[in-house]
N, C-alpha and C positions, 0 to 999 in steps of 0.2 A: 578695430581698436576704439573708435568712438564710440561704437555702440557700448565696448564694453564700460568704456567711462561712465557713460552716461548712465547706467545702469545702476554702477554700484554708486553714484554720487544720488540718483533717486531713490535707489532703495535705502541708504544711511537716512534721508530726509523722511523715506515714507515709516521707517520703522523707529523712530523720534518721535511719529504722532503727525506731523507734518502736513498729515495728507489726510483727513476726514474723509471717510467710505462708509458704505453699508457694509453688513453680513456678505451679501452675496460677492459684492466686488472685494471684501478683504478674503473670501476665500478661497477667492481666485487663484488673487494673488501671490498669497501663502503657498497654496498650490505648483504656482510655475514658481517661484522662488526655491521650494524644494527640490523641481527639477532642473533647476540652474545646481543646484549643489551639489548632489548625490544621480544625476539623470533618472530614465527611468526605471523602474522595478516592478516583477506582477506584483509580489503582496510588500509596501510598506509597511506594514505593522512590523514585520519580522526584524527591518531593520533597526540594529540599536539604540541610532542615533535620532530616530523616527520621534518621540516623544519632545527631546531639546530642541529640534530644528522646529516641532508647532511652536512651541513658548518664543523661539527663538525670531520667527518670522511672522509675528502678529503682534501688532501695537499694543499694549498695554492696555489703553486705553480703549480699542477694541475687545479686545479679548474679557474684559469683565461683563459685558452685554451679553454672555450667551456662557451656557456651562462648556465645560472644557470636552465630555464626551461629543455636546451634537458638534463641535468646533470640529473636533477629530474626523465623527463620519462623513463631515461633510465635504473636507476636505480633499479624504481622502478617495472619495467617489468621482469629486475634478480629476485628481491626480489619477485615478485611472482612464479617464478617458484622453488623456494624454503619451498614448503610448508611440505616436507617431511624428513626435514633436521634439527635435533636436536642442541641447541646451543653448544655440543661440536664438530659435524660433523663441523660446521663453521668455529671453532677454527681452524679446521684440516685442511679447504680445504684455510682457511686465509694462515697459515704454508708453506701449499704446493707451494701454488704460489709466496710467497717471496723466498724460498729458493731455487725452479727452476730456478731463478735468477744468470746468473754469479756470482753477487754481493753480493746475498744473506747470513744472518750473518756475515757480515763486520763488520770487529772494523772500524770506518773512522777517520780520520785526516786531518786539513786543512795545507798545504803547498803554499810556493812561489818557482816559476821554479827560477834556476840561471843556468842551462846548459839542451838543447833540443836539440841535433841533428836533429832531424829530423825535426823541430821548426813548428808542430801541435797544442800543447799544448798552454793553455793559460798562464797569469801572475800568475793566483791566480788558485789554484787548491785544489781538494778534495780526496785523495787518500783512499781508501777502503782496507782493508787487511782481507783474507779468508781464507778456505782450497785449494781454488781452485789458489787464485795469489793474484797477484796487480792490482789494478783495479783504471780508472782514469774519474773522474767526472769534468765538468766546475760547478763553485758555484751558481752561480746568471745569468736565472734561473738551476737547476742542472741539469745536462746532461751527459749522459752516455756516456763519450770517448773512452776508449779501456780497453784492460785488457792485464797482463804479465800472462801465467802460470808458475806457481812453477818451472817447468823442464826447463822454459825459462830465469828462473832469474841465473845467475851462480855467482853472488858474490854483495854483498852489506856492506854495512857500515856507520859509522853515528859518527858525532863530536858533541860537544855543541848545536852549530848552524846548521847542515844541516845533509843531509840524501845523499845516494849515490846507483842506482840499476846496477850495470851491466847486460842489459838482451838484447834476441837475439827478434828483431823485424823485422819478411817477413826474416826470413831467416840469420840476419846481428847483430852482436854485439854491444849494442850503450851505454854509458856509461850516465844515463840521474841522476840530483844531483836538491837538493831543500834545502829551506829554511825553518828550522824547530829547534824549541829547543822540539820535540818529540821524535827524533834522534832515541835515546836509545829504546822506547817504539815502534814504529815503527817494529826495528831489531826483537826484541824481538817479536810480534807478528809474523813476517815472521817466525823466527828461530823456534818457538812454534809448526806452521803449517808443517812446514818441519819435523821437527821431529817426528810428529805423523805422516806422509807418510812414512816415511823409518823405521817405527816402526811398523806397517802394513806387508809392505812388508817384512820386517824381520821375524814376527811372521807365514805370509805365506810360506815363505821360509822355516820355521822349520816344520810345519806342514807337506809339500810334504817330507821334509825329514825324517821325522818319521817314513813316512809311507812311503818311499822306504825301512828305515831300515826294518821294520817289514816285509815287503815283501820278506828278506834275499837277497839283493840286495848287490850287493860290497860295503861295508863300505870308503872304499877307495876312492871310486865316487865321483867327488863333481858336483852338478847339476849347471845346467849352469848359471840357476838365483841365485844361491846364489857366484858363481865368479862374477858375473854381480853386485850383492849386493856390496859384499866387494869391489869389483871398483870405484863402487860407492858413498860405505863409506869415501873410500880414495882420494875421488875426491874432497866429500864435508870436510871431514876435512882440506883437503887442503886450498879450498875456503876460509871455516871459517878463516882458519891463515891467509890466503891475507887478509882478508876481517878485523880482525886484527889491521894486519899491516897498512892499508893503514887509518883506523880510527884512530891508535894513528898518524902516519903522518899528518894527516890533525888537527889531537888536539895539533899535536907540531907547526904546520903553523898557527894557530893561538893566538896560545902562546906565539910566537916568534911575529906575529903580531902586536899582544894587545903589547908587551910589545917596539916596535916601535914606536906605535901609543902614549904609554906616553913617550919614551923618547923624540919625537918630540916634545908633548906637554908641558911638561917642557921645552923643548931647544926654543919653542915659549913666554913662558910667563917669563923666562928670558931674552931673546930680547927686550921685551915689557918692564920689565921693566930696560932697558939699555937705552931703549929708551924715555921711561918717565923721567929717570934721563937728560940722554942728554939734551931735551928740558927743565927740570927745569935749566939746567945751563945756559943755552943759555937767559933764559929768564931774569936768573939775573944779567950776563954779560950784556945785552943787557939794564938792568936798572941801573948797575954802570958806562956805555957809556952814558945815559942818564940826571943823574945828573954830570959825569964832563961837559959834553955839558954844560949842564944848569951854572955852575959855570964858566966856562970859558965866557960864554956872560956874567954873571953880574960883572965878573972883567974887561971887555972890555968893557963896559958901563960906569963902573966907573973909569977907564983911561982916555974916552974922556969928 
């Protein structure tokens, strides 16, 4: 039953686009995805449904890379060497190769860049989050740009509006931010991933210590990975508080923004209307200048 969740909850993702491949790995795909539907048969062609089910199990976004014939024979040449291959093995070997994937099991989110040091990246961006990092897609068509691993991200955070990763790219610290009201869900996925790694390694760590204890090993001891842990601990709790700190600063920089931005706008539409007033006075001064004009010529008309 989990397999088959997980199956159809990846293939919905991968057949969305979700999942950048080659030719070779989408034809795999396509391939065991047919034998997940219809199992095996000698000649596919014959089947009716054999034409819908290509268009139907190839991204879109794949399928305009190559003419629609070689897409068919090539297919269909995997699909036959698959004769010995049950529709749950297909589920399996579907599985295996999305999740080989840096990127594979991503939560994704669409973001706009407002700060790129290194200035790679496009406007509009697709960001992936995993166990293994951040991962950065262009959208249209989608393209696999780079990835952060986890050990590489050292502090992040997130406002209303944007998102923030400090992470070390070739060696170098770069603080890269985006435009998102996912902010929160974002962090939250990273932090998620994170904690199940140091939860791991925790769980390891207790385990070798167990079993030095039992070995009657100096209690006293403490192993090097688990000083290395608690370092550790104390490094990312650290982080978390900067990380913190500098999201409510940025929730207070825009706080203080917005509330800028109205008092301006107020101090404009008062203006405005100092200004509409002015001009009404102006214009009726300019019409009481117009009838004494006018009175003064017909009392000099009617003098001469």
């Amino acid at each position: 039953m989990f397999v088959q969740l997980s199956y159809v909850q990846l293939q919905h993702d991968y057949i969305l686009g979700n999942y950048p491949v080659g030719r070779d790995d989408a034809s795999q795909l396509s391939a065991l995805q047919i034998l997940v539907e219809i199992g095996f048969i000698d000649n596919p062609e014959s089947c009716v449904e054999w034409i819908s089910l290509l268009e139907r199990f190839l991204p879109r976004q794949v399928a305009i890379t190559r003419a629609k014939r070689d897409w068919e024979l090539d297919i269909i040449s995997r699909f036959q060497l698959m004769e010995h291959l049950s529709k749950d093995d297909a589920r399996q070997q579907f599985l295996r190769i999305l999740r080989t994937l840096p990127y594979g099991n991503s939560v994704f989110f669409s973001v706009r860049k407002i700060d790129d040091p290194i200035g790679l990246l496009p406007g509009k961006i697709i960001l992936g989050i995993n166990k293994r990092g951040v991962h950065f897609f262009r959208p249209v068509p989608k393209e696999y740009l780079h990835s952060a691993e986890l050990r590489d991200i050292m502090q992040f955070g997130s406002s209303n509006t944007a998102v923030f990763f400090k992470m070390r790219v070739a060696g170098v610290l770069h603080i890269f931010q985006f435009e998102t009201k996912q902010g929160e869900e974002i962090c939250v996925a990273l932090q998620t991933h994170i904690n199940d790694v140091m939860l791991r390694r925790y769980s390891k760590a207790r385990s070798a210590n167990s079993v030095t204890s039992q070995n009657d090993v100096n209690h006293a001891y403490k192993p090097p990975n688990i000083e290395m842990y608690e370092k550790h601990v104390q490094e990312l709790t650290k982080t978390v508080e900067e990380s913190q700190k500098q999201a409510d600063q940025l929730r207070e920089d825009l706080q203080l923004k917005t509330k800028q931005e109205t008092e301006m706008q107020e101090e404009l539409e008062g203006l405005k209307d100092t200004l509409q007033s002015e001009r009404q006075s102006s214009k009726e001064v300019k019409n009481e200048l117009d009838k004494l004009k006018s009175l003064c010529d017909e009392k000099e008309s009617a003098l001469q």
